[in-house]
C-alpha positions as CSV (number, residue, x, y, z in Angstrom):
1,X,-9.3,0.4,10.3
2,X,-9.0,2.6,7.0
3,X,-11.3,1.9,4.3
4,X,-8.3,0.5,1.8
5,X,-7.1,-1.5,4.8
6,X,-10.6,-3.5,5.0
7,X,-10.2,-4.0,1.2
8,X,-6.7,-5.7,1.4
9,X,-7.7,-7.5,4.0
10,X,-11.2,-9.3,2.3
11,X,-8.8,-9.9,-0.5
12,X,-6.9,-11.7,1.5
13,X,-8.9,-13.4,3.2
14,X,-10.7,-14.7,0.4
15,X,-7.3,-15.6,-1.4
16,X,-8.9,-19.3,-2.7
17,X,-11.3,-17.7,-4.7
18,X,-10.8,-15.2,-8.2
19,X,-11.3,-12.0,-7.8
20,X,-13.7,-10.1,-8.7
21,X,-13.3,-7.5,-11.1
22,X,-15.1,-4.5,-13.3
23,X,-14.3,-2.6,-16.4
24,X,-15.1,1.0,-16.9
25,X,-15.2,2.0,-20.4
26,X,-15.6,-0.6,-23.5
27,X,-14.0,1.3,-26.2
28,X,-10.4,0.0,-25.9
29,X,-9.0,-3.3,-27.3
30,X,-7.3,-3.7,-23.7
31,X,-10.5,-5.0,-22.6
32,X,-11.2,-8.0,-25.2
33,X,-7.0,-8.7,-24.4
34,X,-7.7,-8.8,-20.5
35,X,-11.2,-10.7,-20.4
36,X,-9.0,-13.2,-23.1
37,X,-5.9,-13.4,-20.2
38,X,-7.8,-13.5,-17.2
39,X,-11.5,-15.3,-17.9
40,X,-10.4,-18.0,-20.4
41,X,-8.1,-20.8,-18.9
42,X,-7.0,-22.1,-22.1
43,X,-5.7,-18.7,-23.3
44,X,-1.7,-19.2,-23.0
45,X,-1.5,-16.1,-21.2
46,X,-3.7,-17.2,-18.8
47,X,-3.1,-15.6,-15.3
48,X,-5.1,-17.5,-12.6
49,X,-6.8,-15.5,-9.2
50,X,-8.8,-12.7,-11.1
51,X,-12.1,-12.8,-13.0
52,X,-13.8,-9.6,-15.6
53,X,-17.0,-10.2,-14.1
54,X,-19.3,-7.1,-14.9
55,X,-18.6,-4.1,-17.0
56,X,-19.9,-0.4,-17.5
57,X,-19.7,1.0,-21.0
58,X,-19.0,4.5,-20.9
59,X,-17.1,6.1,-24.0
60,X,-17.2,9.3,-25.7
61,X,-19.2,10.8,-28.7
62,X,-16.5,13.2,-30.2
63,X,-13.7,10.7,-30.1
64,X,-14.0,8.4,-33.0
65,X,-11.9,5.2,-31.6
66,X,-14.5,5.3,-28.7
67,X,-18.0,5.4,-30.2
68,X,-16.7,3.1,-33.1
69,X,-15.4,0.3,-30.6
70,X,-17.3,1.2,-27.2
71,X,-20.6,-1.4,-28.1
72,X,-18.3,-3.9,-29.7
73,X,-16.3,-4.9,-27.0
74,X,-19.1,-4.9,-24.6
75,X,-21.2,-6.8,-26.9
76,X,-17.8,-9.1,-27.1
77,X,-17.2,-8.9,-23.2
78,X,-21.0,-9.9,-22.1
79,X,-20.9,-12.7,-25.4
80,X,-18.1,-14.3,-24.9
81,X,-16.9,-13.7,-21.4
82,X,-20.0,-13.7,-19.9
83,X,-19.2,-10.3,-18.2
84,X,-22.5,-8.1,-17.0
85,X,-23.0,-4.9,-18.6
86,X,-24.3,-2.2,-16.0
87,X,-25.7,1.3,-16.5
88,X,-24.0,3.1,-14.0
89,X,-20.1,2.5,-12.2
90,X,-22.3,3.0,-8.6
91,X,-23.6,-0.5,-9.6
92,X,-20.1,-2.3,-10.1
93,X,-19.3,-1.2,-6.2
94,X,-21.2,-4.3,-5.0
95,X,-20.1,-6.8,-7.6
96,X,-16.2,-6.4,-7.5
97,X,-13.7,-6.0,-5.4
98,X,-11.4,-4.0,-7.7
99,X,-11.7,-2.0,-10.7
100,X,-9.7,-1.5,-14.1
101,X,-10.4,1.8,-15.5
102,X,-10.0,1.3,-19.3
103,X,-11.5,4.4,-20.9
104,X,-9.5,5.2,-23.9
105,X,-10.4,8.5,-23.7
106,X,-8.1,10.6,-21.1
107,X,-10.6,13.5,-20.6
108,X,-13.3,10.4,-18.7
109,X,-10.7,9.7,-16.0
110,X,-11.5,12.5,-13.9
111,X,-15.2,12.5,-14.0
112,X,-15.1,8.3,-13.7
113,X,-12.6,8.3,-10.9
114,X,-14.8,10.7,-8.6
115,X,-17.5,8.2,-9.1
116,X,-15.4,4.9,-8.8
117,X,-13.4,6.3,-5.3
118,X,-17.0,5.7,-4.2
119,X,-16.8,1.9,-4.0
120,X,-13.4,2.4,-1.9
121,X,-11.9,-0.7,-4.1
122,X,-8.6,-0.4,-5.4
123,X,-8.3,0.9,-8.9
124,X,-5.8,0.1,-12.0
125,X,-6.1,3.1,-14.9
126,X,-5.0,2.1,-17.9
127,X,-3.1,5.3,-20.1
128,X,-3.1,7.7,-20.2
129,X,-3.7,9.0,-16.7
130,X,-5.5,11.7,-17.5
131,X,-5.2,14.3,-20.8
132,X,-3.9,17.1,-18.5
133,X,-1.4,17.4,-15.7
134,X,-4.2,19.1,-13.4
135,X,-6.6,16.8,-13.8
136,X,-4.5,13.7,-13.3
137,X,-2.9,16.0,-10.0
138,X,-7.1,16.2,-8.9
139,X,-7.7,12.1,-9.8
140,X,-4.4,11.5,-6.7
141,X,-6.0,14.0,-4.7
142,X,-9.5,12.5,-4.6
143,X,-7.9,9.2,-4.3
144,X,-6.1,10.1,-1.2
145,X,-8.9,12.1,0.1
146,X,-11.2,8.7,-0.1
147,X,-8.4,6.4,1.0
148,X,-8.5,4.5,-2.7
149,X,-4.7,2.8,-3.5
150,X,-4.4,3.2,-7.4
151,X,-1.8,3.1,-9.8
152,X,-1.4,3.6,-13.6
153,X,1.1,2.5,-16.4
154,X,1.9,2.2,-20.5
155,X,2.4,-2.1,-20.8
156,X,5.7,-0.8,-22.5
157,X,7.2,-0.5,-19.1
158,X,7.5,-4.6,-19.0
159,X,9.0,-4.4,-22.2
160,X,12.2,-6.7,-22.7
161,X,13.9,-3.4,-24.1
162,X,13.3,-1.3,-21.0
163,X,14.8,-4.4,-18.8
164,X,17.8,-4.7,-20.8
165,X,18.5,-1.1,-20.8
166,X,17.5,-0.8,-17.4
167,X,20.8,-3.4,-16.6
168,X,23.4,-0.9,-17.2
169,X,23.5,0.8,-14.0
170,X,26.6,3.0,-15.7
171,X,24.2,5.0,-18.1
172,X,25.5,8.7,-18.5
173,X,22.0,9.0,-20.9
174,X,19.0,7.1,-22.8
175,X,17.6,7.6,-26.2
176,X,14.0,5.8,-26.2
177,X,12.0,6.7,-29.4
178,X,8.5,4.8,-30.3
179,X,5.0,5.7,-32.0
180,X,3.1,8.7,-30.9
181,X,0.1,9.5,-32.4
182,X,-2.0,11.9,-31.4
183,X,-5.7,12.4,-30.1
184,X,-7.3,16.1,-30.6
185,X,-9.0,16.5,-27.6
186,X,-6.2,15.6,-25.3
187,X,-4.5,18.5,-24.4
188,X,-1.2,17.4,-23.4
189,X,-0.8,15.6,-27.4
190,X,1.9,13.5,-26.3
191,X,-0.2,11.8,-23.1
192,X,-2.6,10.0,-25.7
193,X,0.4,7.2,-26.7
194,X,3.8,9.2,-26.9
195,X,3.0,8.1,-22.9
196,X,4.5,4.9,-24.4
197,X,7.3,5.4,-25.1
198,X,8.1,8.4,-22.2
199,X,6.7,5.4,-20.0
200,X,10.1,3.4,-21.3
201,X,12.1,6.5,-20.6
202,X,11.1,6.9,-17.2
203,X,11.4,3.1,-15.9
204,X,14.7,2.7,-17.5
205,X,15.8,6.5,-15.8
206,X,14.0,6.2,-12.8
207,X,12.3,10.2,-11.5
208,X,14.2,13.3,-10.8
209,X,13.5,15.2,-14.3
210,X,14.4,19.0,-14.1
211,X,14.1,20.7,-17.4
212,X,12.5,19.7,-20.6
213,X,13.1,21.0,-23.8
214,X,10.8,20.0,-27.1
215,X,11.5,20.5,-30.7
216,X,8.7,19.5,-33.2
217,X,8.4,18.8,-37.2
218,X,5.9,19.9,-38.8
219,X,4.9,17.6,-41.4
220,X,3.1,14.2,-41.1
221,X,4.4,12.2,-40.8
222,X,6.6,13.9,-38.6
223,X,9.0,13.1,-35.2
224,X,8.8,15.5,-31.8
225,X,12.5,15.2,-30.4
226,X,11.8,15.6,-26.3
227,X,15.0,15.9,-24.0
228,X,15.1,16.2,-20.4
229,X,18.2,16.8,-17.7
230,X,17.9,14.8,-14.7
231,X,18.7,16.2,-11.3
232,X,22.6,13.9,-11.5
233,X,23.2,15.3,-14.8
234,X,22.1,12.4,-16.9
235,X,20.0,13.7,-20.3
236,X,17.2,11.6,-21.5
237,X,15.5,11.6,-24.7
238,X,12.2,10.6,-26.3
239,X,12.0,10.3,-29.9
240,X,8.0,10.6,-30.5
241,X,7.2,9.0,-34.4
242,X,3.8,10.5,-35.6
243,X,1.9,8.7,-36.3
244,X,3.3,5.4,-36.1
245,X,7.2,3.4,-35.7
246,X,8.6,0.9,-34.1
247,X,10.1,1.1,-30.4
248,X,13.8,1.0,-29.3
249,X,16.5,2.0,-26.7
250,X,20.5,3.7,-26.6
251,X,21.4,3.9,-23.1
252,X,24.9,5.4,-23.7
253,X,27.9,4.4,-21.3
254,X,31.6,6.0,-20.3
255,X,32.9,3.6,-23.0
256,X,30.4,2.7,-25.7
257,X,27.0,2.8,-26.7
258,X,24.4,0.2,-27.2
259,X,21.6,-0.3,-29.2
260,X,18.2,-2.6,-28.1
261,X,15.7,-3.2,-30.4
262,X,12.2,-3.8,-29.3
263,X,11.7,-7.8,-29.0
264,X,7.8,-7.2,-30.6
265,X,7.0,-9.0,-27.6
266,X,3.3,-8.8,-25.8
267,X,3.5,-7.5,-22.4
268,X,-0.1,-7.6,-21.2
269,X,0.2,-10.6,-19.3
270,X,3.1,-8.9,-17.2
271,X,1.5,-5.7,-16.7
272,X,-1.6,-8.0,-15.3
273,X,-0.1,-10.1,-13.0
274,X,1.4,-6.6,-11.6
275,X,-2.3,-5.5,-11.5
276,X,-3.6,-8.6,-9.9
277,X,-1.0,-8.8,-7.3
278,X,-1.8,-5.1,-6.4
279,X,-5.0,-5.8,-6.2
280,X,-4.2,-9.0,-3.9
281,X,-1.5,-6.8,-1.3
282,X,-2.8,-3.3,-1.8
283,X,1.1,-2.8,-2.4
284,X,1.7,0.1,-5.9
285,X,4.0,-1.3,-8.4
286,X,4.6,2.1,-9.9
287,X,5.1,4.8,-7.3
288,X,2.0,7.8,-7.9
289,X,4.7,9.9,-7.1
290,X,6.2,9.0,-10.6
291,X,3.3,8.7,-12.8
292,X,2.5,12.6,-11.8
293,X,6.4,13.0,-12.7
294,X,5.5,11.7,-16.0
295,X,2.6,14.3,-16.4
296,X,4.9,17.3,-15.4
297,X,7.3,15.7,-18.1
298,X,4.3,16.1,-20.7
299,X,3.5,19.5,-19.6
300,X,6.7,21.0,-19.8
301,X,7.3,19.3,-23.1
302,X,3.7,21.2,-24.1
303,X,5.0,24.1,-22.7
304,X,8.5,23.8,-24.2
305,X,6.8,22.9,-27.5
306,X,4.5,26.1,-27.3
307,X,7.4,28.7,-26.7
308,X,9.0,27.4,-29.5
309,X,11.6,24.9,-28.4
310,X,12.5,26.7,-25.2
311,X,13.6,24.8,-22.1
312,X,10.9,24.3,-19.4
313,X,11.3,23.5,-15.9
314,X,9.0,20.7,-14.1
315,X,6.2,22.7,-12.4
């Protein structure tokens, strides 16, 4: 039997009880939201079946939203969740039985996944993937290699907005547009949160992007304007806000266009009870096929962006 097969199959076999699971990286206010969700029954949000129960800190010196946040939410976490804080991720692999990666810095994912494919639990990674499209090409391949299921996503994929666009089935094109600031030490600049609203793009599209073409301002604030043609002919477009603006669909139709504002709605209680019920049936909610999608999409758009607005083919 294959290691991810033995996983599913404690899971469900131990379906009466929570699971287990750990945190890698403390330096995102995802983890105080989830530990709230899942470890406090009177939260409202409350999903039942899944409990935070140890943690490993990580973070990163040069990124100031990490080392500012990365002892506060594990002092939080341990305080008022009663999760364990542990040294090293080798020590969550005999306390869990799945694992949220949470670092908010992209560049960790790589070097924290080839440690956490150890344990040979499912994973969740929480965006962006990665901060390039080769290293979040290597994190599937050493996934694979050790048998680990995972899967990644932006929360903005449960979004009312995307569901309502998502309903016309007679799109000829989308227009998604949302904040995108960026991080410096992520290459791809739009991976850090412009994955937000590219996340909305490509649930509302669905995959088969050919060709991407980028134009940027140049002030600050400032708005990158990111079009792709799908493999039918359909065009969809990002509209990235830096730093910050609200979120928001077209989808445009033979006969008229309509306009769907974001609802302002929280989504992290969808997005976990898709993470819990992977965790439970080893079954991916978001194909890996199209998060990498996503990163070629960001790469060409870099590309794109580089060359001066020229149009860049998938790679």
């Amino acid at each position: 039997m294959k290691p991810f097969a033995i996983v599913f199959l404690s899971l469900a076999t131990c379906a009466a009880a929570d699971l287990r699971l750990g945190i890698v990286g403390t330096d995102t206010s995802h983890v105080s939201a989830f530990s709230k969700i899942l470890n406090d029954p009177s939260s409202p949000n409350h999903i039942p079946g899944a409990k935070i129960v140890a943690a490993f800190k990580g973070g990163s010196p040069d990124v100031e939203s990490s080392y500012s946040r990365v002892d506060k939410y594990a002092d939080e976490l341990k305080s008022k969740y009663q999760v364990e804080i542990v040294p090293q991720i080798s020590d969550l692999c005999g306390k869990v039985d799945a694992i949220l990666l949470e670092s908010v810095d992209g560049r960790k994912h790589l070097p924290q996944m080839r440690e956490i494919v150890k344990c040979g639990k499912p994973v969740f990674i929480d965006k962006p993937l990665a901060s390039t499209l080769d290293d979040a090409l290597e994190i599937a391949r050493i996934a694979k290699a050790a048998n680990v299921k995972w899967f990644s996503t932006s929360s903005l994929r449960y979004a009312e907005v995307v569901k309502t666009a998502k309903g016309y089935t007679d799109r000829l094109g989308v227009v998604v547009w949302g904040p995108s600031p960026t991080e410096p030490h992520h290459q791809l600049d739009l991976s850090y949160y412009g994955i937000h609203p590219i996340e909305m793009l490509f649930t509302i599209m669905g995959p088969g992007c050919k060709t991407v073409t980028r134009a940027a301002t140049t002030n600050d604030p400032g708005m990158d304007t990111v079009t792709c043609i799908w493999s039918d002919g359909r065009i969809g477009t990002v509209e990235a806000m830096r730093p910050y603006g609200p979120y928001g669909a077209i989808v445009i139709r033979p006969k008229d266009v309509v306009e769907i504002p974001n609802d302002r709605g929280a989504y992290y209680a969808t997005m976990l009870g898709e993470i819990i019920k992977f965790f439970q049936t080893g079954v991916v909610p978001v194909p890996n096929g199209e998060t990498l999608e996503i990163f070629r999409f960001m790469d060409a758009a870099q590309r794109s962006k580089a060359a001066g607005g020229q149009p860049m083919s998938l790679r």
